[in-house]
Structure formats: structure tokens, C-alpha cells
C-alpha positions as CSV (number, residue, x, y, z in Angstrom):
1,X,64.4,62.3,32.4
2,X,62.1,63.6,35.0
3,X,58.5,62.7,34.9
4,X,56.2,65.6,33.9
5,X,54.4,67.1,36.6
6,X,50.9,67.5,36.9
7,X,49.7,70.9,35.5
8,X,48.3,73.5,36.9
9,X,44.7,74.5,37.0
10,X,44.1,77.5,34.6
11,X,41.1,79.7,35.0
12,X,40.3,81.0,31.6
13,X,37.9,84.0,31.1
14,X,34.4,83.0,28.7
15,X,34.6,84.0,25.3
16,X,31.6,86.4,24.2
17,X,30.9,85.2,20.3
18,X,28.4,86.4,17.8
19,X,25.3,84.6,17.4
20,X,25.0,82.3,14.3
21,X,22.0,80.9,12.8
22,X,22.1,78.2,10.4
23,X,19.4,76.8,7.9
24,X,18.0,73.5,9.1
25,X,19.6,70.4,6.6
26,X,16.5,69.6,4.1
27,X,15.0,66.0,4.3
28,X,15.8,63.8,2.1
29,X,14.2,63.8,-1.7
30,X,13.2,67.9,-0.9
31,X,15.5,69.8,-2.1
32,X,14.6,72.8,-4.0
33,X,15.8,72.8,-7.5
34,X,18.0,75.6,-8.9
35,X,15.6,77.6,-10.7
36,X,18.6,78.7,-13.5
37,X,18.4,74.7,-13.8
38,X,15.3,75.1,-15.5
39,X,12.8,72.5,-14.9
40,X,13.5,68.5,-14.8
41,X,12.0,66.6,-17.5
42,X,9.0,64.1,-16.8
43,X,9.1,60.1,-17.9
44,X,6.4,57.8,-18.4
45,X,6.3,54.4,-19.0
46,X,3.7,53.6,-21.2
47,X,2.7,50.1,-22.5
48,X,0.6,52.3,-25.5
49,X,3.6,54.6,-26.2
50,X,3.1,53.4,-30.0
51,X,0.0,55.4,-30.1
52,X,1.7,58.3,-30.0
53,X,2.4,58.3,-33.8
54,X,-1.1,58.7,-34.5
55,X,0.1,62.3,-33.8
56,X,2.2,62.5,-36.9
57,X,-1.3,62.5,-38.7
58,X,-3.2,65.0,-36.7
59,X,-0.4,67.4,-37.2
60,X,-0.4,66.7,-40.6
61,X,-4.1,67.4,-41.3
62,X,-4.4,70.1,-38.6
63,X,-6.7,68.1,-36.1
64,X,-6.2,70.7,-33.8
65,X,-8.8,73.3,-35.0
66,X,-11.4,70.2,-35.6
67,X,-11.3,69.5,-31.8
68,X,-11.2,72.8,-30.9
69,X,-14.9,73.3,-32.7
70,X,-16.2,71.7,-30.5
71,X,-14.0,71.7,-27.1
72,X,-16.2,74.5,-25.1
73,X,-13.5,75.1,-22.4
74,X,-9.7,74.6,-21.6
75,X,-8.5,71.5,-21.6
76,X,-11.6,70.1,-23.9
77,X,-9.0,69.5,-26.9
78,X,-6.5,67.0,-25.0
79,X,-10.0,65.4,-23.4
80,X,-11.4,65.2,-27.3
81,X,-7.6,63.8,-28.4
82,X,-7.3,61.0,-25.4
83,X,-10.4,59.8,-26.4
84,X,-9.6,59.6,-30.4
85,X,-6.4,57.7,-28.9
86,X,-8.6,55.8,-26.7
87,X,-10.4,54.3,-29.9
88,X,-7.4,53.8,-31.7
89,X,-6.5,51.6,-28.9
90,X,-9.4,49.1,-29.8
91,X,-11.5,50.3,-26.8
92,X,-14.9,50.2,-28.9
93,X,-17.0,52.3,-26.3
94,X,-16.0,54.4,-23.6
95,X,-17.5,51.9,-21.2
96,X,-14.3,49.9,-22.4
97,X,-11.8,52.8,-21.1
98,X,-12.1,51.6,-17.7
99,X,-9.6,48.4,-18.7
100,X,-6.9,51.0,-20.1
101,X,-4.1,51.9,-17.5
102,X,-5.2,55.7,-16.8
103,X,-1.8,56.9,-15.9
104,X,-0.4,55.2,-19.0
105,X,-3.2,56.2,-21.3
106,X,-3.1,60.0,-20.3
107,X,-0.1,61.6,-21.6
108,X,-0.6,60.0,-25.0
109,X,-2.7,63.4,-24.7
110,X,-0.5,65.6,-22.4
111,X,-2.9,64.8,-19.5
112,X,-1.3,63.3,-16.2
113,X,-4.0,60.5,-16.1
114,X,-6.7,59.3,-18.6
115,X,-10.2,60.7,-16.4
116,X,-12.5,58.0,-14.9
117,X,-15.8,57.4,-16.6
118,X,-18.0,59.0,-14.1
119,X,-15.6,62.2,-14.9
120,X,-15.2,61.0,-18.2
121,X,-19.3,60.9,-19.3
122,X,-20.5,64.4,-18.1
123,X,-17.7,66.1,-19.5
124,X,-18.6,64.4,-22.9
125,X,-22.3,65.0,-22.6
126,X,-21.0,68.7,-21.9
127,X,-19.0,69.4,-25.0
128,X,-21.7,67.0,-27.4
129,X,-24.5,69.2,-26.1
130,X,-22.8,72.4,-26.7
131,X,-21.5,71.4,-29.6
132,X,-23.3,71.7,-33.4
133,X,-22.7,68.5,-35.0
134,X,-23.7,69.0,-38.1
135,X,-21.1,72.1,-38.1
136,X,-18.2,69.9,-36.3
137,X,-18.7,66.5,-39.2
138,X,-18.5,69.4,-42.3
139,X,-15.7,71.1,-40.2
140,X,-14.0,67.4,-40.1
141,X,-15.2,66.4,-43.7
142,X,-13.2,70.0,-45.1
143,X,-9.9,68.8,-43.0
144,X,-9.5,65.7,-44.3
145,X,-10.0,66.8,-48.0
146,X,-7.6,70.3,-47.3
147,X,-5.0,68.0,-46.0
148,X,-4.7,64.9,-48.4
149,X,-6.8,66.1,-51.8
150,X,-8.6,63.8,-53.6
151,X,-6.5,64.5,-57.2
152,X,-9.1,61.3,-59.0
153,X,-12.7,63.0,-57.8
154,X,-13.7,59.7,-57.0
155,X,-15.5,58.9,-54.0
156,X,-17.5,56.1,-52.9
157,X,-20.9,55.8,-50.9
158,X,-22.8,53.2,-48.9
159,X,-25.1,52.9,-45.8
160,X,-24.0,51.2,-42.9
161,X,-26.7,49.8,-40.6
162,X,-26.7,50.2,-36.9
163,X,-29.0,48.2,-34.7
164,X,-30.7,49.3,-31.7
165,X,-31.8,47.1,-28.8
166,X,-33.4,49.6,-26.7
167,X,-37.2,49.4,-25.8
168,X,-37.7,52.9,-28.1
169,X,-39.8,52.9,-30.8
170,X,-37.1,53.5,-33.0
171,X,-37.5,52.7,-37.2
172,X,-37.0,49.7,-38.4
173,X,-34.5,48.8,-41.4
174,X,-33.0,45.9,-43.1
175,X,-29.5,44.2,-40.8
176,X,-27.5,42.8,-43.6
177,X,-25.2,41.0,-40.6
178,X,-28.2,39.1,-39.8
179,X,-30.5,39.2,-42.3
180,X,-33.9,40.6,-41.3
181,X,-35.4,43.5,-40.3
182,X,-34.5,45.4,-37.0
183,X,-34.6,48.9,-35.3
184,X,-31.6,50.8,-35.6
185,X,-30.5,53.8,-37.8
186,X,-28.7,54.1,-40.8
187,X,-25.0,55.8,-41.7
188,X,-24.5,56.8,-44.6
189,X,-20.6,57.2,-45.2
190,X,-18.1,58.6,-48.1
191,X,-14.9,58.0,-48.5
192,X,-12.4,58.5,-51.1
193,X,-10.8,56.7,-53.5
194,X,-8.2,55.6,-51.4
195,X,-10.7,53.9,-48.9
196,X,-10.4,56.9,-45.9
197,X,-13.2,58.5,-44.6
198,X,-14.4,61.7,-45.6
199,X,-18.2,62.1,-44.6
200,X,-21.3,61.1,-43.5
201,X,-24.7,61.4,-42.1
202,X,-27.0,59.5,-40.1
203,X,-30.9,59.6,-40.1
204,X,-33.4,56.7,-40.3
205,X,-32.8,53.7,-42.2
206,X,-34.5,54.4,-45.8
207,X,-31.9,53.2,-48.5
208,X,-29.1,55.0,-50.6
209,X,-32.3,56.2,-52.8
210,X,-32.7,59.1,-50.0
211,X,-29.5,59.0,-48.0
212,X,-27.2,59.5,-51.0
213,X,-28.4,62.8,-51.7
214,X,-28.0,63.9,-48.3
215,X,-24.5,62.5,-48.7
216,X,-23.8,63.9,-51.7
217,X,-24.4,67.5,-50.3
218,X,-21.9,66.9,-47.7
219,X,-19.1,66.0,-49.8
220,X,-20.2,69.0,-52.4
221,X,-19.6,71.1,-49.4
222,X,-16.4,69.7,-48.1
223,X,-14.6,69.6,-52.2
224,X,-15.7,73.2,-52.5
225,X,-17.4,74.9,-55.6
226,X,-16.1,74.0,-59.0
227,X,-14.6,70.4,-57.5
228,X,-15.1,67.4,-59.7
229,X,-16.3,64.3,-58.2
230,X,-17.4,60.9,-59.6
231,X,-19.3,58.8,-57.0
232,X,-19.3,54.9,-57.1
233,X,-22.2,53.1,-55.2
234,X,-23.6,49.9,-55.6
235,X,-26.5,48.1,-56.9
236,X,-29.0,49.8,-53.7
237,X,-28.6,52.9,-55.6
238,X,-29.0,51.8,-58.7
239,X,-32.3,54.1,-59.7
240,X,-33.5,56.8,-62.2
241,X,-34.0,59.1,-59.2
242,X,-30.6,58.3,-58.0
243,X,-29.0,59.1,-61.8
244,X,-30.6,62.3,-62.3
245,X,-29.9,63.9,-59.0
246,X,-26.6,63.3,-59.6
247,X,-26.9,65.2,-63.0
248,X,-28.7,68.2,-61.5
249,X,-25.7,68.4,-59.1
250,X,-23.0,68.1,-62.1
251,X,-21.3,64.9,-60.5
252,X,-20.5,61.9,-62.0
253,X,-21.7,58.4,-61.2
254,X,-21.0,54.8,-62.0
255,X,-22.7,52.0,-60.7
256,X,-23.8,48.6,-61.7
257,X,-27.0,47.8,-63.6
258,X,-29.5,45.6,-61.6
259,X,-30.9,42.7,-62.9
260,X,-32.0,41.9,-65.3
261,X,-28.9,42.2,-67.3
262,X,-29.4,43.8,-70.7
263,X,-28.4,41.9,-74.3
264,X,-25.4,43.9,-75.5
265,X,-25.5,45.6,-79.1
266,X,-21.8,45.4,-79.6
267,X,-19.0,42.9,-80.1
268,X,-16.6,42.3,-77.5
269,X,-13.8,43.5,-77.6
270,X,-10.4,42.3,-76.1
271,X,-8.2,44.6,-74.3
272,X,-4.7,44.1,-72.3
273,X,-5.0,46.4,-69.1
274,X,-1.6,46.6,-66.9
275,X,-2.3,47.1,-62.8
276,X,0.7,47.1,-60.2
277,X,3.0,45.8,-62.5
278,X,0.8,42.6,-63.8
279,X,-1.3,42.5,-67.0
280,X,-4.6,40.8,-67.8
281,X,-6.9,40.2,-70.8
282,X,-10.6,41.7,-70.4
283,X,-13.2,41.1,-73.0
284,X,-15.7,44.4,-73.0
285,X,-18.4,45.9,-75.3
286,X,-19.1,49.5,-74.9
287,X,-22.3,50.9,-76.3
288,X,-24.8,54.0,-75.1
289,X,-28.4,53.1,-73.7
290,X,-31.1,54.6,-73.0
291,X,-32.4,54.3,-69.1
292,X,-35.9,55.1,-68.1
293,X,-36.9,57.8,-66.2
294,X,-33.3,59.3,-66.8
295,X,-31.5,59.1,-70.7
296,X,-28.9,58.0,-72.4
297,X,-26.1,56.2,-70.3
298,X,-22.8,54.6,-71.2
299,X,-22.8,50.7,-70.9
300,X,-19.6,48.6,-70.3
301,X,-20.2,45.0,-70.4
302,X,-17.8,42.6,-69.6
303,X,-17.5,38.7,-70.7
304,X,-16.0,36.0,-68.9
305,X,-16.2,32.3,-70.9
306,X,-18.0,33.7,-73.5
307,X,-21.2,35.1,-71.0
308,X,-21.6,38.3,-69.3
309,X,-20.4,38.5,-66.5
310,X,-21.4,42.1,-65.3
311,X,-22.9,45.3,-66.8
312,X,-21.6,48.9,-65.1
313,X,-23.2,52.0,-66.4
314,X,-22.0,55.5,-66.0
315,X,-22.6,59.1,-66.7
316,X,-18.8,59.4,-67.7
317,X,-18.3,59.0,-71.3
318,X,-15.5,60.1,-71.9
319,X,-12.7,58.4,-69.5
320,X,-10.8,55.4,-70.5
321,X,-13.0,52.2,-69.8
322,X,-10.2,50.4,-67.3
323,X,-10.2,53.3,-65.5
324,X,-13.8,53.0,-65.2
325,X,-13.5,49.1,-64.3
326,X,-10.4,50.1,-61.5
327,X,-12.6,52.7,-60.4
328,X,-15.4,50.8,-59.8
329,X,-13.2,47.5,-58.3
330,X,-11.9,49.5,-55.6
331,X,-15.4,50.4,-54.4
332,X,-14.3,46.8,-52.2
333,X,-12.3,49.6,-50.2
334,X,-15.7,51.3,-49.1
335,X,-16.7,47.3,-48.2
336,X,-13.3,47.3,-46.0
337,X,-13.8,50.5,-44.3
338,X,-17.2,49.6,-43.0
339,X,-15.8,46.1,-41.7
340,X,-12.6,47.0,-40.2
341,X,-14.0,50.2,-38.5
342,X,-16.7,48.4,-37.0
343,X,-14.5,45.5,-35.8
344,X,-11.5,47.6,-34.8
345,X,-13.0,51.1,-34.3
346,X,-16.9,50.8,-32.8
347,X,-18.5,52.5,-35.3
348,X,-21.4,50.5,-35.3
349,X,-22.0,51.4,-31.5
350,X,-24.6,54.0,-30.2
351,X,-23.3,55.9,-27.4
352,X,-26.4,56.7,-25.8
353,X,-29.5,55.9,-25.8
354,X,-31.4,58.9,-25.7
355,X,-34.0,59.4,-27.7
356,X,-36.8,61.7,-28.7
357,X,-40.6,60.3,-28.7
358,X,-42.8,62.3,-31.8
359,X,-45.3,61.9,-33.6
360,X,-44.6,58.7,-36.5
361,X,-44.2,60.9,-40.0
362,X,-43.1,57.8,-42.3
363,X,-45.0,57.0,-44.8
364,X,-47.1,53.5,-44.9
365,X,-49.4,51.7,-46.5
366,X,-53.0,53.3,-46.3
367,X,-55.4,51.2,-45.4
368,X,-57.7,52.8,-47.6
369,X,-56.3,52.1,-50.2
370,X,-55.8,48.5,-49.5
371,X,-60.0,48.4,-49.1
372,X,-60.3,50.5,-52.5
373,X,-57.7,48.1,-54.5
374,X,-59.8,45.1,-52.7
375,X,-62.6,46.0,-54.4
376,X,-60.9,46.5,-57.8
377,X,-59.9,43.0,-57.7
378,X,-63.4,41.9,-56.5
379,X,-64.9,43.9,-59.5
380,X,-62.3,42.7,-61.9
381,X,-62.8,38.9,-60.8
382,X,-67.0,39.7,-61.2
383,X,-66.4,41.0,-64.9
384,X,-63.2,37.9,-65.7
385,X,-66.6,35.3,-64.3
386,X,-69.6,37.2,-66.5
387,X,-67.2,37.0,-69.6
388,X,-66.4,33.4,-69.1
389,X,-70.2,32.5,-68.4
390,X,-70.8,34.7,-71.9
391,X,-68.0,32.3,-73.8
392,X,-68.9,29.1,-72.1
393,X,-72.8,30.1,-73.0
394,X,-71.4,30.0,-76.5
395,X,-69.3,27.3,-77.4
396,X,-71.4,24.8,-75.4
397,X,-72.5,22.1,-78.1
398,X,-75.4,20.6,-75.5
399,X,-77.3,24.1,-75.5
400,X,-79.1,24.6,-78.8
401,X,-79.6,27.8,-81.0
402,X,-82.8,29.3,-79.4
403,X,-82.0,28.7,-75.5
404,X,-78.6,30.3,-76.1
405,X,-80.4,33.6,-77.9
406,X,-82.7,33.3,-75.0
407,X,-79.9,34.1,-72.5
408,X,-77.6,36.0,-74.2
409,X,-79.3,39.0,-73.3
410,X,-79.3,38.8,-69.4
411,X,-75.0,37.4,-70.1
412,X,-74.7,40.7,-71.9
413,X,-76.1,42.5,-69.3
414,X,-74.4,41.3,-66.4
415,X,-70.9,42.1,-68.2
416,X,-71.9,45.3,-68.5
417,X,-72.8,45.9,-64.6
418,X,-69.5,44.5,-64.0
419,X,-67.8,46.8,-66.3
420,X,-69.7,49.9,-64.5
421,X,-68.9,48.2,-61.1
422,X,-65.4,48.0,-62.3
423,X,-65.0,51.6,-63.4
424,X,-67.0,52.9,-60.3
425,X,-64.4,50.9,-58.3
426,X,-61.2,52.3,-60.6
427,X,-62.9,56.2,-60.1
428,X,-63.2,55.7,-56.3
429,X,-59.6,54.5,-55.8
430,X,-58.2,57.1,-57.6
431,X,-58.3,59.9,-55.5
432,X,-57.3,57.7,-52.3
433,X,-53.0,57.7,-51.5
434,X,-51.0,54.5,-51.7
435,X,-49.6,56.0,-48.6
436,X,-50.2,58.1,-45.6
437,X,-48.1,59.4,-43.0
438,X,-48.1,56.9,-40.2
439,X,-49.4,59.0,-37.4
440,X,-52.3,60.2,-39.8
441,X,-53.6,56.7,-39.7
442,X,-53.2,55.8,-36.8
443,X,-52.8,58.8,-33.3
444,X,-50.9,56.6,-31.3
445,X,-48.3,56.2,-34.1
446,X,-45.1,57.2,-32.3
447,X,-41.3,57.1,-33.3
448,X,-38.2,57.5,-31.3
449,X,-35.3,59.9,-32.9
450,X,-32.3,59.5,-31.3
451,X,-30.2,62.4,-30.2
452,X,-27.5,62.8,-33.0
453,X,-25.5,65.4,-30.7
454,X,-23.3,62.6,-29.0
455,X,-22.7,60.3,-31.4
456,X,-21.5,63.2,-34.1
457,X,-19.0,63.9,-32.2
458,X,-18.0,60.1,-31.2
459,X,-18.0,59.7,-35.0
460,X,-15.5,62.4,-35.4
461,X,-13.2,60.8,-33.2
462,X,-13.3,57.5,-34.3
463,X,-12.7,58.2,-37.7
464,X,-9.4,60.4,-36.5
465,X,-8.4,57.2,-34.9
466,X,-9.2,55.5,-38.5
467,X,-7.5,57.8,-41.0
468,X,-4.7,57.9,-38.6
469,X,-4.1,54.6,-38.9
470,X,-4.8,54.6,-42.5
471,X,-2.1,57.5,-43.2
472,X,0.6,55.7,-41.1
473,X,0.0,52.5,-42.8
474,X,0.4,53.5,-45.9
475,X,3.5,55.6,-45.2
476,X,5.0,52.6,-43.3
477,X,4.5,50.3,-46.4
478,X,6.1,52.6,-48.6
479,X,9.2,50.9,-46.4
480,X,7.5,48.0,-45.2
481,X,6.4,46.3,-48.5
482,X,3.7,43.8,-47.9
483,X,0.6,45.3,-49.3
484,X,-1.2,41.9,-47.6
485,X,-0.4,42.5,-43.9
486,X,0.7,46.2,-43.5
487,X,-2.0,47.5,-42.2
488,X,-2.8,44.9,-39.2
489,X,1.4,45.2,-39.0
490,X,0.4,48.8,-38.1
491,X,-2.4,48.4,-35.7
492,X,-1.4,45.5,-34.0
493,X,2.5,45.5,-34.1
494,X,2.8,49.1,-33.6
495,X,0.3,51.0,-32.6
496,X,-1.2,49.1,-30.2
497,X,1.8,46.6,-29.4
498,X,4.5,49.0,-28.8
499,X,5.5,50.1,-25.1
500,X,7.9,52.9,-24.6
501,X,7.9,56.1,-22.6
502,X,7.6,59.6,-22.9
503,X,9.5,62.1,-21.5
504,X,8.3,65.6,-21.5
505,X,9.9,69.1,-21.2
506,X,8.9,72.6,-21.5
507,X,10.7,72.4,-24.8
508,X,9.4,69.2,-26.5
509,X,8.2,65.9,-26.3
510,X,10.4,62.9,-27.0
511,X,8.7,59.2,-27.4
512,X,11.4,56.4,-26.8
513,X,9.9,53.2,-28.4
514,X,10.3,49.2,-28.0
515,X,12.1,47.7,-31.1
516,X,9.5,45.4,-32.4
517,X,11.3,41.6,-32.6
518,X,10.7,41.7,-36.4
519,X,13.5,42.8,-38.0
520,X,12.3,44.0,-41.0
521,X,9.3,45.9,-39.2
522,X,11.9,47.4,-37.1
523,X,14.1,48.9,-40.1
524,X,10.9,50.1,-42.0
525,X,9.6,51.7,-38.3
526,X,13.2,53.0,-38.1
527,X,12.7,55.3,-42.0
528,X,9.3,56.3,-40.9
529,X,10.5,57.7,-37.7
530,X,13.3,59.8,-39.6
531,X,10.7,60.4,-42.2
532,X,8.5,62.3,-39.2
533,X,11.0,63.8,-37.5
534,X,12.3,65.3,-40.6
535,X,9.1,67.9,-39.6
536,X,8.5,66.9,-36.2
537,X,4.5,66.9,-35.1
538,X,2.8,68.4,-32.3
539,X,-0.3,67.7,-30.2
540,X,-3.7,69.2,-30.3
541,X,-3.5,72.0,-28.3
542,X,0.2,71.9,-27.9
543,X,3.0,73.9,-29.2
544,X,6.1,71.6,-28.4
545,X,7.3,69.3,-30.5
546,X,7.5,65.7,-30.9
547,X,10.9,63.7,-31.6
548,X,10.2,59.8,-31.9
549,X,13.3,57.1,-31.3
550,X,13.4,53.6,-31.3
551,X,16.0,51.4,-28.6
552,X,18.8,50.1,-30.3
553,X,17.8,46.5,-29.0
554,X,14.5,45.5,-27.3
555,X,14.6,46.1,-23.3
């Protein structure tokens, strides 16, 4: 076969094509998305993702319009819920925010990152100074009782002291923690039976004697017209005053009598009172006594060895004595609250100190007075001597008849210029107070109020953070069953131990949790979670639902 040839050169003519013009190829990670798509959801890890069931609670009680009382522009109410989260956290003040991850901490409020403090402050100090406080704790106070009622009508109230270690004048009152006398102020908080908060107000510190009217009020307020309540305090408001306030305002108290204990008039009797499935003997006399200053009052005493042990007294005569006794037992839960919340929720922290310098209206001691009752005593020690003198004059054997007639008369009369001295003295006391207002006595008397503003509405939110808690305890130990541990189980283990993420669409919220190791916190987590998602929550200020899940092992 014959080699092939080279070929020929062909001339070809140029094709004439159409011009074409094509979209440049899109960098990597830039695509646009397909807008029928719909958009992608958002994840976050979050090493706080347990917080997130606090939600359950605000849903349930309707926190939303609470925050919104106060909020004073958009976006307010998921500032106003971060921090409540931020508190249940354990950060006590917001000086403590600053060692929570921001990008973690924010979307436990459906913001992209927890705000810095110097963002964090003014916007606070915005919304507390626009903000009535006195209108945003009844608005809370009337929440908590709408959502969860109080079916007993027994409440419990105590003052909580709060010290203050600024260079204000501020009042003085008494620091049970440390036992004297400091400047602070005074809270005086209700809460229910079942140990929640419901309440409270704040002034100087002055004793239950004046705060638990003030108190009382609130609550009347909050349980409506025609509500029954029965309040429990202790010993500190243990007065006539107290009693009969409590009488003009229809409400019931009990309380136990101070010391000195009275002797019963009845017999005790012995009665077999069954609590949580155990029973016990408790030896009681009931009787009806009559209190000064106030009227009759039913006694309970109870024995123990054959002594009494305690006396309660009550305005209640007509409810069965043990539940008189529980009622007044589980006054310990008022004790709790004011320890745990301090320790785990700052409630003993003032936020600020700002303060307001007038003049000093407390009432002290008049010195005055002190001169007049000084000369009282003086008078009353010069008629004691010229009596004595008299007697002595008397029954002295070594002075005979005639020199003892001889002075009776100048004995006589200098008892009776002591008795005129002592009246004059008695006449010109009496129209001189015990007690004056303290800048009255002195002009340069000053004292410092501080601003209530900003620490109502930190109040607020740390008790959200508490009764949240307490509401998911409790529901968790309806599976959990350890009435000793559940509720540190719930703050420690789960709330704040429990990382997870939280991916968001337009649609809904869904909150993936870590399994805790336990296995039988995990299986009790497990029927709360069903238990909520059988009527799934929402956020403050948000529509979408919430779906929780736990991993089916731990990652």
C-alpha cells in the first residue's frame, strides 16, 4: 500500500457567529440560594443550651407581657429575657456577664450575641428609668398568681436585709448574716405556700411591724378583691399592731407567740397526724386567749417530753389544727427562698449605687426628753433619800423622844419639796416627744434614699430566673423522685450543665440537648421534654415555637 501523501493546504473562509455572553462562575461559598428553597436554618452551639427550658415557664405564666411593661422600644423584651437567663445562669450581677460566652449566651434570647456591658448598662438604665416600678413588680406579682393560683390562701412574709458599703448616708438596720447593725435597706418578700415568689417591696430597714403592711397591700392587689389569704410570719411580727391590721384587712394570720411563753389552761391532748405517707404522734392543747392591745386569739400549744415546746396563735379558728401546725412548718420554705436566691440568684446585690441625699425624717430619740426624764430620776432619787432620812429619823434607838419631834418637822418638809419637785418635773416632761424627726433635731441630719427604679426591675428578673427554676423542678421531680436533691439536680445538672445547640428557622425553634451521664436524670429529662412539647413554648416576644430533644447517647 502506498504511503499517504501530504495534503493539500485548504483556505477556509472565517465563520461570522453570534456573540454570546456568559455569567462569570460564582466564588466559592457565594452562591445565591434558591429563594423557592426558603431560608436555611441557623445552628448554635451553646454550652448553656439547658437554659433554654426556663422558656417552658415564661410561656406558661405569660412573661411576655411582664417584660413588655417595661421594655420602652423594639427589641427591649429579648434584652429584658437574656438577662433573666443571664441570672439563672448564676451570674449574680451584670458585672459578672462579661465571663459568659456572648455568642453562646445570646440566642438563649433570639439575639445573635449576648450585648457587652458598656452596651449592656445604658440600655438598662434606659428601660429602669422609663419604666414605673412599682407598676412593673404588681404587673409581675398579678402574673405569677393568674398563672399558678394559690388554691390554700397561704402566703408567707419576711424581710430580707441588704447591706450597703457605699460612703451614703444610707439607714442603718440590723444584718442577721453578721450580727450587728449596718447600712443597707430592707426587702420585704411574699411568697406562697409553695415557697415561690410572689411580691415584695423595699424601703428602709424598720421591721416587719411597718413593712408587712406595705406587703400585705401588694399581695391584696395581686389575689384580687374577695381572695382569701392567710399570712404566716415569724416571731419579728409578732405584735398587737401587726394582728389587728390584719383584721381590718380581713386576712388571716398565724404566727408564733414571743416569749414569755404562756401557762396553758387545757390538757393535752394526743393526736396521730399522717404527712407524705408517714404518721406521727403530737401532743397539743387548744384553748382561746385574750392578747393585749388586740382580743381574743386561738392558742395551739404543743408538748414535747412533757414541756412546751412552742405556742402558735392565730386568727383562724376554725381550720383543723395540723393544718395549722403544716402551715406554719412550711414557713422554712420562705427561710429557703431567701438563702438559695441570694446564693444562686443575687438578690441581695444593689445594682447601683445611686442615691438621693434629703433631709433625715426618721424618728429618734429627743434629746429633750432625755434632759426632762433626767430630771425625773433626779427628783425621784431626792424624794426615795428624804423618805429614808424620815424612816431612819424614826427607828434610830440612839436619838431620844424630844430630838426626834424636834426634827420631824423640817424631814416632813423636805419630802414634801421633793414631792412638788417631782410633780413639777413629771408636768414638764409631759408635753415634750419621746421622739423627733431626726433632721428637726439636728439641720445637718441627712439620709441617702436609694433610687428603687433599677433595682425593681433587676428584682423582676431575678425572681423569673427563680420561679423558673422552681416550676421546672418540681415538674421534673414528678419523674425524677428525690425530693432531697431535685432541685440542685435541676440547677446544676440541667440548667446550667447542659450544652446543646439551637437551630432556628422562620418556623420554629428546636433545642438539641446533651444526655446528662445519669441515667435516671436522663429518663426523667426525657418525660419532661415530651411533657413540654406536648404544648410547645415560645419566647418573649416571639411567635415560633419551641421543640426540645435530647441525643440518643452523649456526644
Amino acid at each position: 500500500a502506498a504511503e499517504p501523501g501530504p495534503a493539500e493546504p485548504q483556505v477556509t473562509e472565517p465563520q461570522v457567529t453570534e456573540p454570546q455572553v456568559t455569567e462569570p462562575e460564582a466564588a466559592a461559598g457565594t452562591e445565591v440560594p434558591d429563594p423557592a428553597a426558603g431560608p436555611r436554618p441557623v445552628t448554635v452551639s451553646s454550652r448553656y443550651a439547658g437554659t433554654m427550658l426556663l422558656h417552658a415557664f415564661f410561656a406558661r405564666a405569660a412573661v411576655g407581657p411582664v417584660l413588655a411593661g417595661a421594655a420602652q422600644g423594639p427589641g427591649d423584651v429579648q434584652l429584658l429575657t437574656g438577662v433573666s437567663m443571664c441570672f439563672a445562669l448564676g451570674a449574680a450581677t451584670t458585672e459578672q456577664f462579661k465571663h459568659l460566652a456572648a455568642a453562646e449566651a445570646g440566642p438563649l434570647a433570639g439575639l445573635p450575641a449576648l450585648p457587652g456591658l458598656r452596651a449592656l448598662r445604658p440600655q438598662l438604665a434606659r428601660i429602669a428609668g422609663a419604666s414605673d416600678p412599682l407598676r412593673l413588680q404588681s404587673l409581675f406579682a398579678a402574673t405569677m398568681l393568674a398563672a399558678d393560683p394559690v388554691t390554700s390562701g397561704v402566703y408567707y412574709v419576711d424581710d430580707h436585709f441588704v447591706p450597703y458599703t457605699g460612703a451614703k448616708p444610707v439607714a442603718k438596720g440590723w444584718n442577721n448574716k453578721r450580727g450587728r447593725a449596718e447600712r443597707g435597706r430592707a426587702d420585704t418578700h411574699v411568697t406562697a405556700h409553695d415557697g415561690r415568689a410572689v411580691c415584695f417591696v423595699s424601703g428602709e430597714p424598720s421591721g416587719l411591724t411597718v413593712t408587712l403592711p406595705l406587703a400585705l397591700a401588694e399581695l391584696r392587689k395581686a389575689a384580687g378583691p374577695g381572695a382569701s389569704i392567710m399570712v404566716g410570719f415569724d416571731r419579728g411580727g409578732a405584735y398587737p399592731q401587726v394582728f389587728t391590721h390584719c383584721r381590718k384587712e380581713q386576712v388571716h394570720w398565724v404566727t408564733y407567740r414571743r416569749a414569755p411563753l404562756a401557762v396553758p389552761a387545757m390538757l393535752p391532748v394526743i393526736t396521730t397526724v399522717s404527712y407524705g405517707g408517714r404518721t406521727r404522734d403530737i401532743a397539743g392543747a387548744e384553748e382561746t386567749v385574750q392578747l393585749k392591745d388586740y382580743g381574743d386569739a386561738r392558742q395551739i400549744t404543743l408538748f414535747e417530753h412533757g414541756q412546751v415546746a412552742l405556742q402558735i396563735l392565730t386568727s383562724d379558728f376554725g381550720a383543723c389544727p395540723a393544718d395549722i401546725l403544716s402551715w406554719l412548718k412550711s414557713r422554712w420554705r420562705e427561710e429557703n427562698f431567701l438563702k438559695y436566691a441570694s446564693e444562686n440568684y443575687g438578690i441581695d446585690k444593689i445594682c447601683d449605687y445611686l442615691a438621693e441625699i434629703t433631709e433625715n425624717t426618721k424618728l429618734t430619740r429627743n434629746p429633750a426628753r432625755d434632759q426632762a426624764n433626767a430630771a425625773v430620776r433626779s427628783a425621784e432619787k431626792t424624794l426615795a433619800t428624804a423618805e429614808r432620812d424620815l424612816a431612819a429619823l424614826l427607828t434610830s434607838p440612839d436619838i431620844t423622844a424630844a430630838a426626834k419631834n424636834a426634827r420631824i418637822p423640817s424631814q416632813q418638809a423636805a419630802i414634801t419639796r421633793a414631792r412638788k419637785d417631782l410633780a413639777a418635773a413629771v408636768t414638764a416632761r409631759k408635753p415634750v416627744p419621746a421622739k423627733l424627726p431626726a433632721g428637726s433635731i439636728d439641720p445637718d441630719a441627712k439620709t441617702a434614699l436609694l433610687r428603687a427604679g433599677r433595682r425593681g426591675l433587676q428584682m423582676v428578673l431575678r425572681l423569673l430566673a427563680h420561679n423558673a427554676e422552681h416550676w421546672l423542678s418540681s415538674h421534673l421531680n414528678a419523674y425524677l423522685r428525690d425530693d432531697d436533691e431535685y432541685r440542685a439536680i435541676t440547677r446544676e445538672t440541667i440548667i446550667r450543665g447542659l450544652a446543646g445547640t439551637i437551630t432556628s428557622t422562620p418556623a420554629a425553634i428546636t433545642v438539641t440537648l446533651q444526655r446528662p451521664a445519669s441515667q435516671r436524670i436522663a429518663r426523667a429529662l426525657d418525660l419532661l421534654l415530651d411533657e413540654i412539647n406536648a404544648n410547645p413554648p415560645a419566647m418573649p416576644g416571639d411567635t415560633r415555637p419551641i421543640t426540645y430533644q435530647i441525643t440518643p447517647h452523649r456526644i
